[in-house]
C-alpha positions as CSV (number, residue, x, y, z in Angstrom):
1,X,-46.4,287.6,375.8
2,X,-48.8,290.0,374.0
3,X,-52.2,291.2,373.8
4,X,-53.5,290.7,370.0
5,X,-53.4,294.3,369.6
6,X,-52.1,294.9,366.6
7,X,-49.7,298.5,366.9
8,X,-48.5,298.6,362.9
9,X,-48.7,297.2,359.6
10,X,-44.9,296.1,358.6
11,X,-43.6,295.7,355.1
12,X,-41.7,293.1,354.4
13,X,-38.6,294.2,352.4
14,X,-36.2,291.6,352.2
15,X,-36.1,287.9,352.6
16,X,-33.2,285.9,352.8
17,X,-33.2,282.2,353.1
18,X,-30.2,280.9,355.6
19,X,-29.9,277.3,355.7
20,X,-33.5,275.6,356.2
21,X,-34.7,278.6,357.3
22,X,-35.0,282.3,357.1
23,X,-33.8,286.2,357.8
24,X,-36.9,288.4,357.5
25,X,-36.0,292.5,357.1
26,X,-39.2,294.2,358.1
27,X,-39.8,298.5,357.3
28,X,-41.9,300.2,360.3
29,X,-42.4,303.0,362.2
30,X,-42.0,300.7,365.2
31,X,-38.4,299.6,364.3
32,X,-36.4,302.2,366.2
33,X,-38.5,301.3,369.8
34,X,-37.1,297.6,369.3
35,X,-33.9,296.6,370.4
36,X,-32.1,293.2,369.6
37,X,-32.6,290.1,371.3
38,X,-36.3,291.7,372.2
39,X,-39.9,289.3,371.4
40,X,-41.8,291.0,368.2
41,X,-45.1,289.2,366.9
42,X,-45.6,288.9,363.6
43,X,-48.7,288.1,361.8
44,X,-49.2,286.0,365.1
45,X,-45.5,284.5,365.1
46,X,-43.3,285.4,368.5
47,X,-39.8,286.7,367.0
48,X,-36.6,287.6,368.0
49,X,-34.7,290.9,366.7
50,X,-31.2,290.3,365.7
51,X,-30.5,293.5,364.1
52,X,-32.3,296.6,363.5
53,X,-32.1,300.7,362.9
54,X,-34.2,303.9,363.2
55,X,-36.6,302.0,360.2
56,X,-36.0,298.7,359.7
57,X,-35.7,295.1,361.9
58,X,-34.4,292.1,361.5
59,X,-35.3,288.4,362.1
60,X,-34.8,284.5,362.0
61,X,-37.3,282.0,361.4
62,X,-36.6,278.3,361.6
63,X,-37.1,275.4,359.2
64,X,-40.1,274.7,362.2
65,X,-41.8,277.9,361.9
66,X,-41.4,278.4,358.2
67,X,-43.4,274.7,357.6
68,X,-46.4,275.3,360.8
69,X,-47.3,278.9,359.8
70,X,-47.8,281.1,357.2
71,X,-44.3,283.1,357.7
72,X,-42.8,281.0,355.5
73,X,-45.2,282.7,352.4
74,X,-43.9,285.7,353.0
75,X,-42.5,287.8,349.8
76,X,-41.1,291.2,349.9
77,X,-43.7,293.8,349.9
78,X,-45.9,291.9,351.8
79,X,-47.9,293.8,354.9
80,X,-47.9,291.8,358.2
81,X,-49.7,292.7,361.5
82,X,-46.9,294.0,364.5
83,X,-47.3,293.7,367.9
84,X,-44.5,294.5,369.9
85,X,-44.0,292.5,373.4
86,X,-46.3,293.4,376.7
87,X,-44.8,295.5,379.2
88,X,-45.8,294.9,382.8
89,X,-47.4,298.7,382.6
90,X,-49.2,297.9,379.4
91,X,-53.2,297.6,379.6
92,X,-54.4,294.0,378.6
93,X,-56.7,295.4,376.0
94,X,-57.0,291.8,374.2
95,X,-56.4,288.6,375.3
96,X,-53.5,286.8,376.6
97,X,-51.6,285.8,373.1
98,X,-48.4,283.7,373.6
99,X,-47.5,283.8,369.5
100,X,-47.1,280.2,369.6
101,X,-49.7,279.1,366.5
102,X,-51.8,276.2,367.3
103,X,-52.6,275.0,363.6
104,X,-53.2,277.3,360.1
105,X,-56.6,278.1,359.5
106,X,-58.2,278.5,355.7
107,X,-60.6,281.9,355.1
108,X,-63.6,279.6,353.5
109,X,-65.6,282.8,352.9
110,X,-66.0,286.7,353.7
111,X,-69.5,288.3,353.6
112,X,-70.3,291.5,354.2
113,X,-72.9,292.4,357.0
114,X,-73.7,295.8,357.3
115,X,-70.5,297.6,358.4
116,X,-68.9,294.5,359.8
117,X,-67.0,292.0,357.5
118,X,-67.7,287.9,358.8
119,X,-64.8,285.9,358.1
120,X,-65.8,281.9,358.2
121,X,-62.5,280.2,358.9
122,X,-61.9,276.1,358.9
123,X,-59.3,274.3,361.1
124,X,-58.2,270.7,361.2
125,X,-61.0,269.0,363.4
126,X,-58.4,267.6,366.1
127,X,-58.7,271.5,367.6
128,X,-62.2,272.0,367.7
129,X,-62.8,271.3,371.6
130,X,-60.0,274.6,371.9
131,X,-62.9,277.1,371.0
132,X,-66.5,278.3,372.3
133,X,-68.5,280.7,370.7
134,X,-68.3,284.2,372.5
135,X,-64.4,282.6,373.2
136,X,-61.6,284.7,371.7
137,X,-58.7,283.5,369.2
138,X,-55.7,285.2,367.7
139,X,-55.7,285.0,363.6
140,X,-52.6,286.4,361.9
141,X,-51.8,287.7,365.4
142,X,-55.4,289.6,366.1
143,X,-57.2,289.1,369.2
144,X,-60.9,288.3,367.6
145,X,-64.4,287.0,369.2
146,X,-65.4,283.8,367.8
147,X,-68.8,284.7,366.9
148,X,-70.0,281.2,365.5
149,X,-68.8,277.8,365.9
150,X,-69.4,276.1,362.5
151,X,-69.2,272.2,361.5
152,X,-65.8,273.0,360.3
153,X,-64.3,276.1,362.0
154,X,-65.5,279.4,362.6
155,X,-67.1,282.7,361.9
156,X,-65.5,286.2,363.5
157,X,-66.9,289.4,363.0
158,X,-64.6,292.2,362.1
159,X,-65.4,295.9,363.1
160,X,-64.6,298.2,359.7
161,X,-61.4,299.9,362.5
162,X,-59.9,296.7,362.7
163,X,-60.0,295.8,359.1
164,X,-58.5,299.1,358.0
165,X,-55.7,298.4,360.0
166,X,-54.3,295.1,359.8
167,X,-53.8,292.4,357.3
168,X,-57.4,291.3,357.1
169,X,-57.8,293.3,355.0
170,X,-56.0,292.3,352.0
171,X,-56.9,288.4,352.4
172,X,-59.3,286.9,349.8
173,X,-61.3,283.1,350.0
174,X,-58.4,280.7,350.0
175,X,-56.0,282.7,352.1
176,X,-54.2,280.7,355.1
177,X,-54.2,282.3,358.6
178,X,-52.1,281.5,361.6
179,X,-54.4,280.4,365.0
180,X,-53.4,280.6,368.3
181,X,-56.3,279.2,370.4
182,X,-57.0,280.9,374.2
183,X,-54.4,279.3,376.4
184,X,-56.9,279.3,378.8
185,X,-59.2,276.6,376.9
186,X,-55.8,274.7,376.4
187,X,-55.4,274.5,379.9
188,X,-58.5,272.9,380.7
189,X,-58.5,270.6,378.1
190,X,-55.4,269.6,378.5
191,X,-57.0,269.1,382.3
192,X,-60.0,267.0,381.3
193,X,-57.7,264.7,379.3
194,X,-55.1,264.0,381.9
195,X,-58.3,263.8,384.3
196,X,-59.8,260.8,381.7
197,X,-56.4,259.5,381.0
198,X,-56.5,258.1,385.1
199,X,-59.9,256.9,385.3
């Protein structure tokens, strides 16, 4: 489990395919806390470690993740937001983020506003009872406040601290994030359908 609380920006410095899928060799500061067989989310993806040293961690993605996110557009040199896993005595400054994505979201348009940066995002429509305005929602891994519901998707607001340091930052109109709606929201509607299923 994590928070959305992004600790580091990785770069990506090698990517191997294996099979259908993938070994990804990450450079951070962070790589000498993690140890192998431990969860690490990237760009909003839950990973394992399988290897690792005092700069450097490695890991797998399947033939599954590779074709329902955007890990599998990954190139060497690429920065991606790292979270490492929650501890029980770590503060829930987010929200509850399971780094299970939910669908891949398309940046339709960033304006600026002042000092914050709006970021209009469209989903497929089968996901639109999963979010309220005021709601939160992980994208690429960061815990954000949906502040608009649109026709289509979205609109979050992103404070210039939280742009500086993660990946937002370097994504243009036409860039694909990963979304990982509140589990929360899931829960209930997963509740209302079961409830309208019986009746």
């Amino acid at each position: 489990m994590f928070t959305g609380i992004i600790k580091e920006l990785g770069t990506v410095k090698e990517v191997t395919q294996v099979g259908n899928g993938r070994e990804i060799t990450i450079k951070c500061e962070l790589a000498g806390s993690i140890s192998v067989d431990e969860s690490i989310n990237i760009n909003g993806v839950c990973h394992t470690a399988i290897a690792g040293d005092k700069e450097h961690f490695t890991v797998q993605s399947v033939d599954e993740t590779l074709r329902k996110t955007n890990i599998g557009s990954l190139q060497t040199g690429d920065k991606v937001n790292l979270e490492p896993s929650l501890h029980s005595k770590q503060l829930l400054d987010g929200h509850i983020v399971q780094g299970h994505v939910d669908s891949v979201g398309t940046i339709e348009k960033i304006k600026k506003e002042d000092s914050d940066s709006i970021f209009t995002i469209s989903f497929p429509a089968e996901f639109k009872d999963l979010i309220v305005g005021r709601g939160s929602i992980a994208v690429n891994g960061i815990s954000l406040t949906i502040a608009e519901v649109t026709d289509n998707g979205f609109k979050i607001a992103v404070i210039p601290f939280t742009l500086e340091n993660t990946t937002l930052q370097f994504l243009n109109t036409g860039a694909k994030v990963n979304l990982e709606f509140d589990i929360l929201g899931k829960y209930v509607a997963r509740f209302m359908q079961n409830r309208a299923e019986k009746k």
